[in-house]
KEPA-170292 format. One line per field, with one value per residue: residue in three letters; x, y, z of N, C-alpha, C in turn; residue number from 1. Coordinates in nm, 4 decimals, always signed. Layout:
<sites>
code: [Ala|...]
n.c1: [X|...]
n.c2: [Y|...]
n.c3: [Z|...]
ca.c1: [X|...]
ca.c2: [Y|...]
ca.c3: [Z|...]
c.c1: [X|...]
c.c2: [Y|...]
c.c3: [Z|...]
pos: [NUM|...]
</sites>
This chain:
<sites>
code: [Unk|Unk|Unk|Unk|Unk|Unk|Unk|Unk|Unk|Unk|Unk|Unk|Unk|Unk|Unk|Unk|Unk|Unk|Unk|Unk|Unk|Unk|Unk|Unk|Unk|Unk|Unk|Unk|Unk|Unk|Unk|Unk|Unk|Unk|Unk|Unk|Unk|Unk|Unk|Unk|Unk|Unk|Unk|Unk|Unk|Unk|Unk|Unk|Unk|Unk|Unk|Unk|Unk|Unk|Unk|Unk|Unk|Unk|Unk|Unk|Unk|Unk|Unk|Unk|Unk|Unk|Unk|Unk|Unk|Unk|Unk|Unk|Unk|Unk|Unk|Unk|Unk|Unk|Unk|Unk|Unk|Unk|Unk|Unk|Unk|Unk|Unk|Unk|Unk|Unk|Unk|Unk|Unk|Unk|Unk|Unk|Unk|Unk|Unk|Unk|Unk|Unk|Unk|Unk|Unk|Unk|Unk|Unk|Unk|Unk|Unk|Unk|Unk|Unk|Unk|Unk|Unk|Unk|Unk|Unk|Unk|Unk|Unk|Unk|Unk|Unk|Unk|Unk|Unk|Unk|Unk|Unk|Unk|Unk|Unk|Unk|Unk|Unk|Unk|Unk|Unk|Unk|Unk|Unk|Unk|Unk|Unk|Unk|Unk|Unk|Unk|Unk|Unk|Unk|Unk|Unk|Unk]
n.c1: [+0.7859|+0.8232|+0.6688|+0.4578|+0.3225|+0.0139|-0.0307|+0.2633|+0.5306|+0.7255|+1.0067|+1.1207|+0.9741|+1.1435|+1.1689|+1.1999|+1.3535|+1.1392|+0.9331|+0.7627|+0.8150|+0.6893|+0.5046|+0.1508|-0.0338|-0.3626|-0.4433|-0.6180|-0.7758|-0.7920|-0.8010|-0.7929|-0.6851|-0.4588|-0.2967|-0.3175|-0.0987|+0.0823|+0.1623|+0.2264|+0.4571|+0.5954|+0.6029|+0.7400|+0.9981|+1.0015|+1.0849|+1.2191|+1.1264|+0.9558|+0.7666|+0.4549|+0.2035|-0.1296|-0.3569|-0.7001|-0.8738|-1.2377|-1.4537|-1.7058|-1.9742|-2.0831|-2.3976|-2.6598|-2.8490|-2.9122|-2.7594|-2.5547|-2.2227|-2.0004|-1.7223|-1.5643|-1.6281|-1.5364|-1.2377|-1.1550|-1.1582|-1.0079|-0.7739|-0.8019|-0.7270|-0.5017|-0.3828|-0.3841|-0.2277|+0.0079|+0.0345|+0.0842|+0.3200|+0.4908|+0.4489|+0.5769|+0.8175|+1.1926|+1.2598|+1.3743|+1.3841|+1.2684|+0.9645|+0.6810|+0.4595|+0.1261|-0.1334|-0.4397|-0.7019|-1.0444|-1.2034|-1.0203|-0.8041|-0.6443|-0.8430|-0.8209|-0.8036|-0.6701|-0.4223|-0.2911|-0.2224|-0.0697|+0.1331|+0.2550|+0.1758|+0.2433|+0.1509|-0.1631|-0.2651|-0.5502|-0.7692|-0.9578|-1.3064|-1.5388|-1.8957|-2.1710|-2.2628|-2.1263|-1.8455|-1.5083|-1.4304|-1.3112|-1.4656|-1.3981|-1.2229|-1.3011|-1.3558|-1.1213|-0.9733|-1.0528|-0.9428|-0.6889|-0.3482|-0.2161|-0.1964|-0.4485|-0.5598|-0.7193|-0.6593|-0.6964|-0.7538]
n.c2: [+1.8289|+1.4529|+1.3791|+1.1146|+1.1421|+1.0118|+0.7791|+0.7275|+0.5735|+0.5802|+0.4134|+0.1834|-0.1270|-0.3616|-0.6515|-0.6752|-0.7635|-0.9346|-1.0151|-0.8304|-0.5987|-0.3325|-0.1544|-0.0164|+0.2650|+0.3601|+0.7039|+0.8287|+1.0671|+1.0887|+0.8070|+0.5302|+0.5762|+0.6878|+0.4846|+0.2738|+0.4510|+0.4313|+0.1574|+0.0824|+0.2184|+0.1010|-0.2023|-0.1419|-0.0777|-0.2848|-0.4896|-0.4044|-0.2474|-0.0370|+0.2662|+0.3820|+0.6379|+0.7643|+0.9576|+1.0514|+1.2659|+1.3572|+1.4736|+1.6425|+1.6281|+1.8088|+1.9702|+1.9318|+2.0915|+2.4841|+2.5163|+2.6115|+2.6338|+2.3532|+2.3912|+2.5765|+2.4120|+2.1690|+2.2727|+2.3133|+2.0845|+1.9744|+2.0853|+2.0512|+1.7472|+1.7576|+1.9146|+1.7158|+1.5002|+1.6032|+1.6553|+1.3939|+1.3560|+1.4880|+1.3259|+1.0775|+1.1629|+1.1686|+0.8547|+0.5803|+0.2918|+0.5626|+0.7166|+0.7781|+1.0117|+1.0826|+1.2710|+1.1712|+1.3106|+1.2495|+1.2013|+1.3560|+1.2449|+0.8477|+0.6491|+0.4548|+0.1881|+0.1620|+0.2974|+0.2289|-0.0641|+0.0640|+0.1159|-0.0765|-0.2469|-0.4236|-0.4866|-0.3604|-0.1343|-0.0350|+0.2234|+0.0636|+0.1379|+0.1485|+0.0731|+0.0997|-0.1941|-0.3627|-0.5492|-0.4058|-0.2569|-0.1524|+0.0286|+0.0084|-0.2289|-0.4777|-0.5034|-0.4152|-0.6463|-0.8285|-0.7070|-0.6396|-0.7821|-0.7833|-0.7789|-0.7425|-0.5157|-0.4594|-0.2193|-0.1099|+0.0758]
n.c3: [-0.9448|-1.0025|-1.3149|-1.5273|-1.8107|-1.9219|-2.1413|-2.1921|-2.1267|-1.8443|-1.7550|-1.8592|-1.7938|-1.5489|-1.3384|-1.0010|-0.7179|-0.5812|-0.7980|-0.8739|-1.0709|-1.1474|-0.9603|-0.8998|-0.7330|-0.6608|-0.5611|-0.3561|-0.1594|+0.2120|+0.4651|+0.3579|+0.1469|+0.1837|+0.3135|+0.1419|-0.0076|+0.1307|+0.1780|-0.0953|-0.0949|+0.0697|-0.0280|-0.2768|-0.1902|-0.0604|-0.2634|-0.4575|-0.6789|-0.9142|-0.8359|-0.9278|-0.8881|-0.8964|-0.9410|-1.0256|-1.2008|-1.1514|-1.4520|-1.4918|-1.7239|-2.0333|-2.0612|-2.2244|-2.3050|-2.2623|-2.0447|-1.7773|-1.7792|-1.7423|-1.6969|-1.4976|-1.2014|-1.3579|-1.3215|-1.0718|-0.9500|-1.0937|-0.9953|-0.7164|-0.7121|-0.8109|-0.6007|-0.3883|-0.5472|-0.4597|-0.2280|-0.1142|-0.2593|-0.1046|+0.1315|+0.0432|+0.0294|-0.0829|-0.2414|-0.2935|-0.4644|-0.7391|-0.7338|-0.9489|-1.0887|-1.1508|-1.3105|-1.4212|-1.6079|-1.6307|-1.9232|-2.0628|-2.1259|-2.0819|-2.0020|-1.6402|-1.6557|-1.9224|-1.8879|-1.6534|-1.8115|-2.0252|-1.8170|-1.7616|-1.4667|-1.2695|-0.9961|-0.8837|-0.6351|-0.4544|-0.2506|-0.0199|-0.0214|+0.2179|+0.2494|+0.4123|+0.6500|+0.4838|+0.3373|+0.2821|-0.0131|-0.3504|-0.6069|-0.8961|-0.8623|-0.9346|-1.2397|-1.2829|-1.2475|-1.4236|-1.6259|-1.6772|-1.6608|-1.4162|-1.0679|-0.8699|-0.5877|-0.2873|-0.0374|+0.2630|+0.5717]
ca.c1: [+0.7167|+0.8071|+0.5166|+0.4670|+0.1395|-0.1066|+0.0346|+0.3429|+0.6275|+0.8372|+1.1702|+1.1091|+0.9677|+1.2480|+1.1739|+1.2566|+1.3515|+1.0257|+0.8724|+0.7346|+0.8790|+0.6071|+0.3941|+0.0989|-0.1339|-0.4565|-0.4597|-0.7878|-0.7577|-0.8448|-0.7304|-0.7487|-0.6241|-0.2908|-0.2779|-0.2894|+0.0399|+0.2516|+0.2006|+0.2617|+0.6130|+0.6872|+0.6353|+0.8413|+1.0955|+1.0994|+1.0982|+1.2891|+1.0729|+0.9582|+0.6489|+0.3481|+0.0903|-0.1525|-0.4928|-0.8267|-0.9824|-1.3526|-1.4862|-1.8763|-2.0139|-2.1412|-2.5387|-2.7428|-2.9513|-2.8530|-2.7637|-2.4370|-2.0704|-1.9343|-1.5719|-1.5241|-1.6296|-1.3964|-1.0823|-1.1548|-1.1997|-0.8499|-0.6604|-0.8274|-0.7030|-0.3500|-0.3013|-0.3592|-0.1233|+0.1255|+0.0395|+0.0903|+0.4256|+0.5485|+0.4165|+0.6544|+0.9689|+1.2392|+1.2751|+1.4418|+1.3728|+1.1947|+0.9072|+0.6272|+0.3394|+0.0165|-0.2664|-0.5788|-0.8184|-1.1331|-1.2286|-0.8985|-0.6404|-0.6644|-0.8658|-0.7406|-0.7022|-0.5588|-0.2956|-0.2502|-0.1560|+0.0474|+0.2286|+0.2838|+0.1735|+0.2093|+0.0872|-0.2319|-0.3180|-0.6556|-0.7994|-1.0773|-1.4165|-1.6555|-2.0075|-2.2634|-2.2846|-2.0469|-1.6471|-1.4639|-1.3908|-1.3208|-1.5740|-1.3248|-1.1487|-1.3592|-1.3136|-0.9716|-0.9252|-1.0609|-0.8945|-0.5573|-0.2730|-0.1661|-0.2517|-0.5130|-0.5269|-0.7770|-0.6060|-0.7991|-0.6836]
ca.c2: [+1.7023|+1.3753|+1.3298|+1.0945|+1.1793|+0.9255|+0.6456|+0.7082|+0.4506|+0.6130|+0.3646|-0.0235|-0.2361|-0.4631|-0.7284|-0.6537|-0.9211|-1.0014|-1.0341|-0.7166|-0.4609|-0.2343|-0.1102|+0.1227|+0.2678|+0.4465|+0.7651|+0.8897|+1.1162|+0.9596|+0.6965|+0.4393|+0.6376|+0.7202|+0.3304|+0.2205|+0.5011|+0.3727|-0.0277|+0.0682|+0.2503|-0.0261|-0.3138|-0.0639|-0.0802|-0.4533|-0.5983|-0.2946|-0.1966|+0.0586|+0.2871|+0.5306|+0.7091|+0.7848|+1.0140|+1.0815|+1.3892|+1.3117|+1.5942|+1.7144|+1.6626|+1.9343|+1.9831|+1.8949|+2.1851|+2.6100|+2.5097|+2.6788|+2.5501|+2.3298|+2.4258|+2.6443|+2.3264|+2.0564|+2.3397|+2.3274|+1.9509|+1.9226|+2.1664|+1.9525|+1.6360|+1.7497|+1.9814|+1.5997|+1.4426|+1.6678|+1.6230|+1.2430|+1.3119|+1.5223|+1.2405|+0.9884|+1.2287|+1.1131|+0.7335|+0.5038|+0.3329|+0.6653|+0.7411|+0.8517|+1.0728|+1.1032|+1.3181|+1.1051|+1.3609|+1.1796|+1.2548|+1.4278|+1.1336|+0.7460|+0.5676|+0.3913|+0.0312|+0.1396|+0.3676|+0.0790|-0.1594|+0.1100|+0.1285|-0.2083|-0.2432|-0.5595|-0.4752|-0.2831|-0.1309|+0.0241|+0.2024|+0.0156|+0.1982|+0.0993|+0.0884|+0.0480|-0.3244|-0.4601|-0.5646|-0.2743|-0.3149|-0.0497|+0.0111|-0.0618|-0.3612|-0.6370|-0.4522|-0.4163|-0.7960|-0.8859|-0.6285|-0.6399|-0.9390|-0.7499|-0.8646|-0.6021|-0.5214|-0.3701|-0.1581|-0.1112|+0.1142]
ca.c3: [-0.9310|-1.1273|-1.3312|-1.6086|-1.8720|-1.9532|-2.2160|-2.1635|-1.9841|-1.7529|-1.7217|-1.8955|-1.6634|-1.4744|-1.2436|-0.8826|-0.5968|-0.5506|-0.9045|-0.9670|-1.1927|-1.1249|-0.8502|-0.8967|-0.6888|-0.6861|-0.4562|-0.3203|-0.0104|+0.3186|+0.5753|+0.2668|+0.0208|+0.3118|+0.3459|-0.0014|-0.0840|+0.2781|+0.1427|-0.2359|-0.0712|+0.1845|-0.1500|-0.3463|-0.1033|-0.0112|-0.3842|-0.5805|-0.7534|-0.9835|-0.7679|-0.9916|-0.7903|-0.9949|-0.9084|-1.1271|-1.1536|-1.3202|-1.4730|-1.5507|-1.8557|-2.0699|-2.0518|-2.3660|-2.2603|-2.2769|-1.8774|-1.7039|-1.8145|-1.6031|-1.7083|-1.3533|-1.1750|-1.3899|-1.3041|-0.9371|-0.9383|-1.1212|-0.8887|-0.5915|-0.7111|-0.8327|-0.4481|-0.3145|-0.5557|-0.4364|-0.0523|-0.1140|-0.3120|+0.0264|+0.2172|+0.0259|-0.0084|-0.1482|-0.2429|-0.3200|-0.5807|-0.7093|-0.7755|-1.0434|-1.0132|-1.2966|-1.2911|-1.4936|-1.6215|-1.7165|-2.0404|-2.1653|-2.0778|-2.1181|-1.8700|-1.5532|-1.6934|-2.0057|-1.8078|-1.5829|-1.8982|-2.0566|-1.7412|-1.7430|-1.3767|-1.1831|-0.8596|-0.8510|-0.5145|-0.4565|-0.1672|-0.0032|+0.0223|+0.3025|+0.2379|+0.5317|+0.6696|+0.3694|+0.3694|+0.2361|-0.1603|-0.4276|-0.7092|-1.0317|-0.8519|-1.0268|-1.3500|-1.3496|-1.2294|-1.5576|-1.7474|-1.6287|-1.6219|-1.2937|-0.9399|-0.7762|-0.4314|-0.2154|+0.0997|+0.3681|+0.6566]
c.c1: [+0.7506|+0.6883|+0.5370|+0.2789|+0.0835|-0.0326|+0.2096|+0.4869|+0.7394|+1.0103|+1.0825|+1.0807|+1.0903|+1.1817|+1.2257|+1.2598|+1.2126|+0.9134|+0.7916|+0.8094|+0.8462|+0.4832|+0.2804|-0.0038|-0.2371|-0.4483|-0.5606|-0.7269|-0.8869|-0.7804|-0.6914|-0.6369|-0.4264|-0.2066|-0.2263|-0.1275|+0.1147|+0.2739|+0.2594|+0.4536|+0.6462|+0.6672|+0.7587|+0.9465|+1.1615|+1.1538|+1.1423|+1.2377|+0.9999|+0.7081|+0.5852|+0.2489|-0.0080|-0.3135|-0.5913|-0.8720|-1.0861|-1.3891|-1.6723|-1.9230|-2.0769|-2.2773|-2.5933|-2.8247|-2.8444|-2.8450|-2.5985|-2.3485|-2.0160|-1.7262|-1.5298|-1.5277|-1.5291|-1.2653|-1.0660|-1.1624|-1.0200|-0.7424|-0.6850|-0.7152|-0.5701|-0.2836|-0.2658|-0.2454|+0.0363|+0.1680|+0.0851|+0.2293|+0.5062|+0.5653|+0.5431|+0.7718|+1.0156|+1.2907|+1.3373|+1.3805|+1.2579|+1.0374|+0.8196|+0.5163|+0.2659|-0.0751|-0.3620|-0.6514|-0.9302|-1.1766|-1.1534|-0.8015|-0.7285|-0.7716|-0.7766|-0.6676|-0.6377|-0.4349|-0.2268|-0.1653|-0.0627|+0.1489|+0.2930|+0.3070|+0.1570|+0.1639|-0.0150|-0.2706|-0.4358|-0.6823|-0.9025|-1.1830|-1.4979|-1.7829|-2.0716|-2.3067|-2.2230|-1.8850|-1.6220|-1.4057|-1.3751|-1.3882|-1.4664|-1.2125|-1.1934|-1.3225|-1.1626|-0.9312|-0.9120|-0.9929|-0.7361|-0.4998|-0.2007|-0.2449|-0.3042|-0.5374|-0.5904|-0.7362|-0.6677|-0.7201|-0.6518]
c.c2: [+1.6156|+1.3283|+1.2720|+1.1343|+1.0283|+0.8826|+0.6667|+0.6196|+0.5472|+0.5398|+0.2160|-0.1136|-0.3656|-0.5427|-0.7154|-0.7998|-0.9736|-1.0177|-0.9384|-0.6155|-0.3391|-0.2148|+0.0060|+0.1332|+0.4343|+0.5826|+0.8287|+0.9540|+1.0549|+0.8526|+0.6039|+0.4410|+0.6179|+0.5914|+0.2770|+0.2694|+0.4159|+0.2282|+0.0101|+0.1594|+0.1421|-0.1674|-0.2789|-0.0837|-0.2255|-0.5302|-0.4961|-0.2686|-0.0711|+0.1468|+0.4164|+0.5136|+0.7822|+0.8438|+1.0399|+1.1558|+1.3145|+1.4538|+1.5573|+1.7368|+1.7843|+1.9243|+1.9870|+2.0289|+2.3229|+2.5844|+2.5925|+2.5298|+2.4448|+2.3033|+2.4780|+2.4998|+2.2223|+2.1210|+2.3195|+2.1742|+1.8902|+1.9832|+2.0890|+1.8724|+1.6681|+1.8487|+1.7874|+1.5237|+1.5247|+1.6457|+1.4706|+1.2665|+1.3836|+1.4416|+1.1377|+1.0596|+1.1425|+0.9686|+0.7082|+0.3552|+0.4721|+0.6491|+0.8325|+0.9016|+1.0992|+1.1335|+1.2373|+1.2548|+1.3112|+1.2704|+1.3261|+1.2949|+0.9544|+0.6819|+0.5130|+0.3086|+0.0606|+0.2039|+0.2642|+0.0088|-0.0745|+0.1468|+0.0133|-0.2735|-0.4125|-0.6336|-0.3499|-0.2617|-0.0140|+0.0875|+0.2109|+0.1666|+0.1218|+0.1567|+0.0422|-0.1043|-0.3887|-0.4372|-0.4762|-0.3320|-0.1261|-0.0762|-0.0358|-0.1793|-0.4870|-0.6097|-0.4665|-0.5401|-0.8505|-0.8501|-0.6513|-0.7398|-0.8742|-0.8134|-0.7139|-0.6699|-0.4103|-0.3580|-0.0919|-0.0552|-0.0009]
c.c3: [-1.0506|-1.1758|-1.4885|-1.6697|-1.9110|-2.1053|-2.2826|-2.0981|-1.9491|-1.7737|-1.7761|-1.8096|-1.6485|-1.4114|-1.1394|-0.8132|-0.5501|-0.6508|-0.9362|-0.9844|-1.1107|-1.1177|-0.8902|-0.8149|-0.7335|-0.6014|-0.4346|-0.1325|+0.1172|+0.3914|+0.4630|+0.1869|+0.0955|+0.3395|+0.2247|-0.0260|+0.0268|+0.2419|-0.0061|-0.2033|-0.0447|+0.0558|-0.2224|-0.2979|-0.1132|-0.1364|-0.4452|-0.6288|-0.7733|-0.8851|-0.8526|-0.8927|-0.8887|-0.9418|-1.0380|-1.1005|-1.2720|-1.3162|-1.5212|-1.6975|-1.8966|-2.0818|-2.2103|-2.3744|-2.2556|-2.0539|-1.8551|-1.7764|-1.6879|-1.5933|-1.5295|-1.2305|-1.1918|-1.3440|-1.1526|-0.8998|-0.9762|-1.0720|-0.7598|-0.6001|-0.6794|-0.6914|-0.3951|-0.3720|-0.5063|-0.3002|-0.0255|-0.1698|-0.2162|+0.1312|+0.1800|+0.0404|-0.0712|-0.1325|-0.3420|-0.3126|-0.6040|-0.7280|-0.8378|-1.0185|-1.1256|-1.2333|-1.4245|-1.5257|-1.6996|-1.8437|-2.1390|-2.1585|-2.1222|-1.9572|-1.7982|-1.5884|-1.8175|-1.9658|-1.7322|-1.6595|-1.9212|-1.9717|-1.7100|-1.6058|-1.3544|-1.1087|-0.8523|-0.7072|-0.4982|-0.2962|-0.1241|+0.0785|+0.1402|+0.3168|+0.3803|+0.5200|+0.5763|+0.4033|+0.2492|+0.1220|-0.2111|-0.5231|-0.8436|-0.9567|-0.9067|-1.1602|-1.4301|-1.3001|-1.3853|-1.6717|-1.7567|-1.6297|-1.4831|-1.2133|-0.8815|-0.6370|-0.3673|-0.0299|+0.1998|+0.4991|+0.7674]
pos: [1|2|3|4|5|6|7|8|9|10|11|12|13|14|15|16|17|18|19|20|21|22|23|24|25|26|27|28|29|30|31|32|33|34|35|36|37|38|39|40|41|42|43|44|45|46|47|48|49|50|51|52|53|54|55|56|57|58|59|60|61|62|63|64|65|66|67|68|69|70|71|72|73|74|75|76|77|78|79|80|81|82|83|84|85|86|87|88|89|90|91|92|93|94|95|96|97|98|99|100|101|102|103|104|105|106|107|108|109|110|111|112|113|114|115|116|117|118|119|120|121|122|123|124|125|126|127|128|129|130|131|132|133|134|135|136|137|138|139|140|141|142|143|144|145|146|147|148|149|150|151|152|153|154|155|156|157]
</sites>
């Protein structure tokens, strides 16, 4: 698996035929999640450019209290995530231009938006949650509007 680590840059951001460099998306398993990676290929594709896939495991804080570890928990939480980034990097095979693959672990690694910046992403693509009776958004898409000089993008099956 190509995988870059958390503040790291992969390859120098370029400029592709359609003004971004570089594409990243969020992957969350699910119809969204499946949506978000097939548009962040098919952009990749149309404008050359450079495509990271990039998942979050969060992990369980430790208890203030003599309570149970929740180490066994955070390991099973970060083997989850990283089986899915793998099922998603089977899903893309091989491309052209290639692409990059990052496991997030909250609390060991950099957050999203600073991973984001240090990836020097252009095109954020998110995939949309749907809450009961509301238009389908993701929870850090306002966040990272503000945070980011990239263009975010909530994908919606």
């Amino acid at each position: 698996m190509n995988r870059s680590t958390a503040g790291q840059h992969a390859l120098p951001t370029t400029r592709g035929a359609g003004g971004w460099g570089r594409i990243a998306v969020l992957f969350e398993p699910g119809r969204s999640g499946n949506a978000a990676l097939e548009r962040g290929v098919a952009l990749s594709r149309e404008h050359e450019a450079e495509l990271a896939v990039v998942a979050v495991a969060p992990q369980a804080e430790r208890s203030r209290c003599a309570g149970p570890s929740p180490d066994g928990y955070n390991d099973a939480i970060r083997d989850t995530v990283q089986s899915e980034l793998q099922d998603a990097e089977r899903r893309v095979g091989a491309s052209n231009p290639p692409v990059t693959y990052a496991l997030l672990v909250q609390g060991r690694d950099a957050p999203l938006d600073r991973w984001l910046e240090a990836e020097s992403a252009d095109l954020v693509l998110l995939p949309a949650r749907r809450p009961m009776l509301r238009w389908p958004h993701h929870p850090d898409a306002r966040r990272l509007r503000r945070r980011l000089q990239a263009e975010v993008r909530v994908v919606a099956p």
